[in-house]
C-alpha positions as CSV (number, residue, x, y, z in Angstrom):
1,X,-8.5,-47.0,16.5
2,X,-6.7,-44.5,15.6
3,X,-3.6,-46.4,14.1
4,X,-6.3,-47.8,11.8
5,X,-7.5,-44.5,10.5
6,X,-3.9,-43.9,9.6
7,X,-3.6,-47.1,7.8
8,X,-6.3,-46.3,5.8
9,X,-5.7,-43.1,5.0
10,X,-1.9,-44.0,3.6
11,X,-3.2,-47.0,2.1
12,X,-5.7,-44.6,-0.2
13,X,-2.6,-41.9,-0.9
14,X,-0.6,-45.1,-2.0
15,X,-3.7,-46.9,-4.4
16,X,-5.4,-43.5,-6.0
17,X,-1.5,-41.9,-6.2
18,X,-3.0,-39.2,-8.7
19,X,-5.9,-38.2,-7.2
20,X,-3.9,-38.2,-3.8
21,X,-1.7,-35.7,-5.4
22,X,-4.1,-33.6,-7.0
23,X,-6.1,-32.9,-3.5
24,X,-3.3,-32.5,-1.5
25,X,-2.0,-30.2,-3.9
26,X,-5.2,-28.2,-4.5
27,X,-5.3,-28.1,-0.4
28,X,-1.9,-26.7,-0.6
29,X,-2.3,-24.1,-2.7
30,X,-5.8,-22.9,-1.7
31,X,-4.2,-22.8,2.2
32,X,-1.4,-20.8,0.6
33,X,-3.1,-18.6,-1.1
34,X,-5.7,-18.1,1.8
35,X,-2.8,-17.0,4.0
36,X,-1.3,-14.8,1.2
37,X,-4.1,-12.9,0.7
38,X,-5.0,-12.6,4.6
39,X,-1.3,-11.4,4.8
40,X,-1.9,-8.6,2.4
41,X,-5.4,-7.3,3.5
42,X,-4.2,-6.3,6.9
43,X,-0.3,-4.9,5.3
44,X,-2.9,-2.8,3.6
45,X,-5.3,-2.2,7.0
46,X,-2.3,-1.3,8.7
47,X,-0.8,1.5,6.7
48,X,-0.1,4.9,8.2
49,X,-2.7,4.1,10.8
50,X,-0.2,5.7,13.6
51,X,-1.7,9.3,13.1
52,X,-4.4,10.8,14.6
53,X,-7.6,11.2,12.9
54,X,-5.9,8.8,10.7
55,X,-9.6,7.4,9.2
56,X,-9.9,11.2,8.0
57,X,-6.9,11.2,5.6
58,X,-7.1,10.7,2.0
59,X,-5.0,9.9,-0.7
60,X,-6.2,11.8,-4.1
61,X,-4.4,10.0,-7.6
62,X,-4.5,9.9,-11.1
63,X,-6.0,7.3,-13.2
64,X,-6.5,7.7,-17.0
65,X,-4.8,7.6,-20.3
66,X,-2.4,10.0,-21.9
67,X,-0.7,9.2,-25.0
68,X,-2.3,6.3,-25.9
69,X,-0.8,4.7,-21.9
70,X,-2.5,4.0,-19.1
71,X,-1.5,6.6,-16.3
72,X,-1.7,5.6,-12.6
73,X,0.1,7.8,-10.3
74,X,-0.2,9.5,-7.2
75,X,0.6,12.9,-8.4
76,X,-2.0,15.5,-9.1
77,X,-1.8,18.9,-10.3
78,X,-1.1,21.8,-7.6
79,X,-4.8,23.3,-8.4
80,X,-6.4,20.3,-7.6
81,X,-6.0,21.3,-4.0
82,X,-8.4,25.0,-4.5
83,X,-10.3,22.8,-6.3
84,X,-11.2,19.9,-4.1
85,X,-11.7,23.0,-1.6
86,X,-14.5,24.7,-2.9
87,X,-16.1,22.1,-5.4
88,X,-16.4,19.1,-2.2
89,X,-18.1,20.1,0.6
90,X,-17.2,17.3,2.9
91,X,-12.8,18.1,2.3
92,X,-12.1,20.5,5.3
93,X,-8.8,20.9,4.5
94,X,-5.6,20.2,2.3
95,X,-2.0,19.6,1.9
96,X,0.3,18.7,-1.0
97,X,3.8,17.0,-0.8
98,X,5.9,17.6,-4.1
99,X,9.2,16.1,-4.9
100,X,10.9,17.4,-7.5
101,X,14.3,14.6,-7.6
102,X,17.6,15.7,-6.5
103,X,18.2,19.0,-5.1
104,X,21.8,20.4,-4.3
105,X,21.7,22.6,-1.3
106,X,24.4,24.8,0.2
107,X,25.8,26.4,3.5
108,X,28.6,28.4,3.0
109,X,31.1,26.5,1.5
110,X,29.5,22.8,2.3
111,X,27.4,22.0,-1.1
112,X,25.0,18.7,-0.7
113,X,23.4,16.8,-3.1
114,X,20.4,15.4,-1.5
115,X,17.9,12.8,-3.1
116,X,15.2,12.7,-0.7
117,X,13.8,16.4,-0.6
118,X,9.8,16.9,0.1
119,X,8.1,20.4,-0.3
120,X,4.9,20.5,1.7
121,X,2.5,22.9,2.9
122,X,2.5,24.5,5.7
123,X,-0.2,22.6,7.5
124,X,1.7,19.6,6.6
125,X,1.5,18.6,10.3
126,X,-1.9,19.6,10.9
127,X,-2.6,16.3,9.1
128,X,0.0,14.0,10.4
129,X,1.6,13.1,13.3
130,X,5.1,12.3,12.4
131,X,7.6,12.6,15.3
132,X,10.2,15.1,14.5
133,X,14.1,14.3,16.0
């Protein structure tokens, strides 16, 4: 019985070819994009979720226009921190990262040239749990 349903089924793909093609390809690319999306939803879930108290962090940015450009950035200004302090009751505390590119640094006669330098606040590590080596 089975056989049968087989038969059938190729016999259809093979008489309505165009058709055929346009549901299994509309099958095919509603599966992949299903999957896609599912894949990206829990990449974003997933993010930084090692730290403690990690569903209290938050991310401020920067979205507007400057210069006739749309501006979407990560980056605030360093008074945004006083400010989110005493205008939002519900922010208990703050900390800022700033990088400011490539930084030479020096120890005694060794100079370095080092790409990856963050400045952060002291209570940098009040708010996440990053293992130190």
């Amino acid at each position: 019985m089975l056989t049968n349903y087989f038969k059938v089924a190729v016999r259809n793909i093979l008489k309505y070819k165009f058709f055929s093609f346009i549901n299994i390809f509309g099958m095919a690319v509603g599966i992949a994009s299903c999957l896609l999306i599912i894949l990206y939803i829990s990449h974003e879930l997933s993010y930084d979720t090692f730290h403690t108290d990690a569903d209290r962090i938050y991310q401020v940015g920067l979205q507007g226009r400057m210069g006739g450009q749309d501006v979407h950035t990560s980056n605030t200004c360093p008074p945004m921190a006083a400010a989110l302090l005493s205008d939002i009751p519900a922010v208990e505390s703050v900390t800022r990262l700033n990088n400011d590119g490539p930084t030479v640094i020096r120890q005694g006669e060794n100079v370095f040239r080092e790409v990856k330098v963050f400045y952060a606040d002291s209570n940098f590590f009040d708010f996440f749990s990053f293992k130190l080596k």
